[in-house]
C-alpha positions as CSV (number, residue, x, y, z in Angstrom):
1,X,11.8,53.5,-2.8
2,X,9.3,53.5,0.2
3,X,7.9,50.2,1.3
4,X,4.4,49.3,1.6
5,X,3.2,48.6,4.9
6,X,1.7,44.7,4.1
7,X,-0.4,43.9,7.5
8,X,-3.9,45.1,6.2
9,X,-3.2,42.8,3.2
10,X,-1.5,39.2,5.6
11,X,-4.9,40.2,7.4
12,X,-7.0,40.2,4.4
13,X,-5.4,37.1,3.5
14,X,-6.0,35.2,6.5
15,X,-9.3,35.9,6.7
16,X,-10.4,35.4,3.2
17,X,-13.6,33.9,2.3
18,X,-13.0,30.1,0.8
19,X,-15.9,30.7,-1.4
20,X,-14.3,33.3,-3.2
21,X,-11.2,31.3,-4.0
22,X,-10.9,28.2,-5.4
23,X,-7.3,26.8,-5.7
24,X,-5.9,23.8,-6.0
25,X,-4.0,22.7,-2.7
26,X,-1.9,19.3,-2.5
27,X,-1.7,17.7,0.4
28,X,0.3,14.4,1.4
29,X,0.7,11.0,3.3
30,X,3.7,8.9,4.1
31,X,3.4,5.6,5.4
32,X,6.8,2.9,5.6
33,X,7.4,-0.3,5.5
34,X,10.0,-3.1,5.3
35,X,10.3,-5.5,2.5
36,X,12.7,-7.9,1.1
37,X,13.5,-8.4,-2.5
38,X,14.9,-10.0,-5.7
39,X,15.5,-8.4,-8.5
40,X,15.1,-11.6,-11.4
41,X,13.6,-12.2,-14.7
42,X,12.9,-15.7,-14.0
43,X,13.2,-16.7,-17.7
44,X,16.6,-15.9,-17.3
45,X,19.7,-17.8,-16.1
46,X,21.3,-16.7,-13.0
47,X,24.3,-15.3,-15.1
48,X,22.4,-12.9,-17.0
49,X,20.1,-11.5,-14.1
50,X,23.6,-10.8,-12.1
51,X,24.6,-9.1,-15.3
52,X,21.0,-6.9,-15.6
53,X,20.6,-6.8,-11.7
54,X,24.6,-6.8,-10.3
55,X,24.2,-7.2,-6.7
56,X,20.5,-6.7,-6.4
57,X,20.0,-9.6,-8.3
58,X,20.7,-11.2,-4.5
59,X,17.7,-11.8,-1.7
60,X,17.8,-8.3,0.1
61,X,15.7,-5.8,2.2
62,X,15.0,-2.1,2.4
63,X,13.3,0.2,4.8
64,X,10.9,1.3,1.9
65,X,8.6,4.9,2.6
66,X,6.0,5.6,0.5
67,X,4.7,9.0,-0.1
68,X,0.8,9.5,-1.6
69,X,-0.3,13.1,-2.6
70,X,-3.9,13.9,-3.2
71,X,-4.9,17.1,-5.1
72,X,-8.1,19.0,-5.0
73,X,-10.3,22.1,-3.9
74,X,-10.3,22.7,-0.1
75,X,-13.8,21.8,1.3
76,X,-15.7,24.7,3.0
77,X,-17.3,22.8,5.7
78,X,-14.1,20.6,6.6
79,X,-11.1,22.5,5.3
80,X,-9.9,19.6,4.1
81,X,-9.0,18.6,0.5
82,X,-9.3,14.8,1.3
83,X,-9.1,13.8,5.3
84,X,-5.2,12.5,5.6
85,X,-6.6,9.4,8.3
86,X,-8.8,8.4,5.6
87,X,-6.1,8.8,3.0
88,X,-3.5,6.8,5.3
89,X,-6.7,4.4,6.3
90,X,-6.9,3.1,2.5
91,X,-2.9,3.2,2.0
92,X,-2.4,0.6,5.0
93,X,-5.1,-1.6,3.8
94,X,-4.3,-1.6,0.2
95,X,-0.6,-1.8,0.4
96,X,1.6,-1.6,3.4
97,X,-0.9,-4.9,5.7
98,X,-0.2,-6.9,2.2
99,X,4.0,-6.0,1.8
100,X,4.9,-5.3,5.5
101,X,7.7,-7.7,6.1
102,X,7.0,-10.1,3.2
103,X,9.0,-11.2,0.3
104,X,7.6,-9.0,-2.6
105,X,8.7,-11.6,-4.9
106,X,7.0,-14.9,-3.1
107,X,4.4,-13.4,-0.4
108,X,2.2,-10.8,-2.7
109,X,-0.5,-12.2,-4.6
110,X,-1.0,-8.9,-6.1
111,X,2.5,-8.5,-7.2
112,X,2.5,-12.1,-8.6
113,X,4.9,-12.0,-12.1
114,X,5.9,-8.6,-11.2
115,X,9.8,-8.0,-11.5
116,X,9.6,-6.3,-7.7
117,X,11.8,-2.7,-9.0
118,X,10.5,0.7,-7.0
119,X,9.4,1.7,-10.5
120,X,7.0,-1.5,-10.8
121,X,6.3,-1.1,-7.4
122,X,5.3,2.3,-7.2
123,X,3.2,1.4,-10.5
124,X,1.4,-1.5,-8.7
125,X,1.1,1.0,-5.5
126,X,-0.8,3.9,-7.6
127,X,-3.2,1.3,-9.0
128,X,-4.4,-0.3,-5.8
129,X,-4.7,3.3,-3.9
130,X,-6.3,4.9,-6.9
131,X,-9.0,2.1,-6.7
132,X,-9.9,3.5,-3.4
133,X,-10.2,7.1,-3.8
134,X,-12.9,9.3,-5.8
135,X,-11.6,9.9,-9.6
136,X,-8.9,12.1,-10.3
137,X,-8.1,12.7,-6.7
138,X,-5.0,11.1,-6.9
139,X,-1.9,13.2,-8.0
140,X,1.2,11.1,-7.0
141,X,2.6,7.8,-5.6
142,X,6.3,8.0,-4.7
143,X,8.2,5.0,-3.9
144,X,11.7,5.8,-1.7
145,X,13.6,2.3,-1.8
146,X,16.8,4.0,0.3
147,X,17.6,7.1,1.1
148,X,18.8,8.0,-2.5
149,X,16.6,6.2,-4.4
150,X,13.2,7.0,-5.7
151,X,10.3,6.0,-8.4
152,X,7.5,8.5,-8.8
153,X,4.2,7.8,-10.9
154,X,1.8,10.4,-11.6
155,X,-1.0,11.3,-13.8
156,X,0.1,13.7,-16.3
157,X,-1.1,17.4,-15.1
């Protein structure tokens, strides 16, 4: 079987002309921060949360990282699909300035009634960023609360 010599067609695709192609490119922005929390139902006695919650159910911290994907068309005159400073811009001031070394039980307005979980956060994290961003932009919010541990939420595609 002979091969085909590929360089005429890398070249080709180097060089193609945007206009011609429209694709949808994903492109992402990850930001940290470092939180403590409690995981409680307060209607609950302390014996049943440390049931639900086992050792979590204690005052702890994590080194939390939060990863934000945008999805769209890549501009012609930028090349962008969505300028990451700006995206990272609206991240900080919607999220990470209000849980940055706070108690996400006791310090966040926003999260106020909120059992503080990385699925609930990552919930209350899509809503505030998706505020900020032009409509259906936003592709996916995840949440890493250690190294093993994740919460994703995402518009269905």
């Amino acid at each position: 079987m002979a091969l085909r010599d590929l360089t005429d067609a890398d070249t080709a695709a180097a060089v193609r002309n945007p206009m011609t192609c429209s694709r949808m490119v994903l492109v992402s922005r990850r930001e940290s921060f470092n939180a403590a929390h409690q995981l409680c139902d307060p209607s609950l006695s302390d014996a049943e949360n440390k049931r639900l919650f086992g050792k979590c159910a204690n005052l702890h911290g994590h080194n939390y990282v939060l990863e934000v994907v945008v999805a769209g068309e890549i501009d012609d005159a930028t090349g962008y699909v969505f300028d990451l400073k700006r995206l990272s811009d609206v991240i900080c001031q919607r999220v990470i300035q209000d849980v940055d070394h706070r108690n996400l039980n006791t310090d966040v307005a926003w999260l106020n009634g909120c059992i503080p979980t990385a699925e609930n956060l990552a919930l209350a994290f899509w809503e505030r960023i998706r505020s900020e961003l032009p409509e259906g932009l936003l592709r996916s919010v995840r949440l890493w609360e250690t190294d093993k541990n994740w919460a994703e939420v995402g518009d269905p595609v």
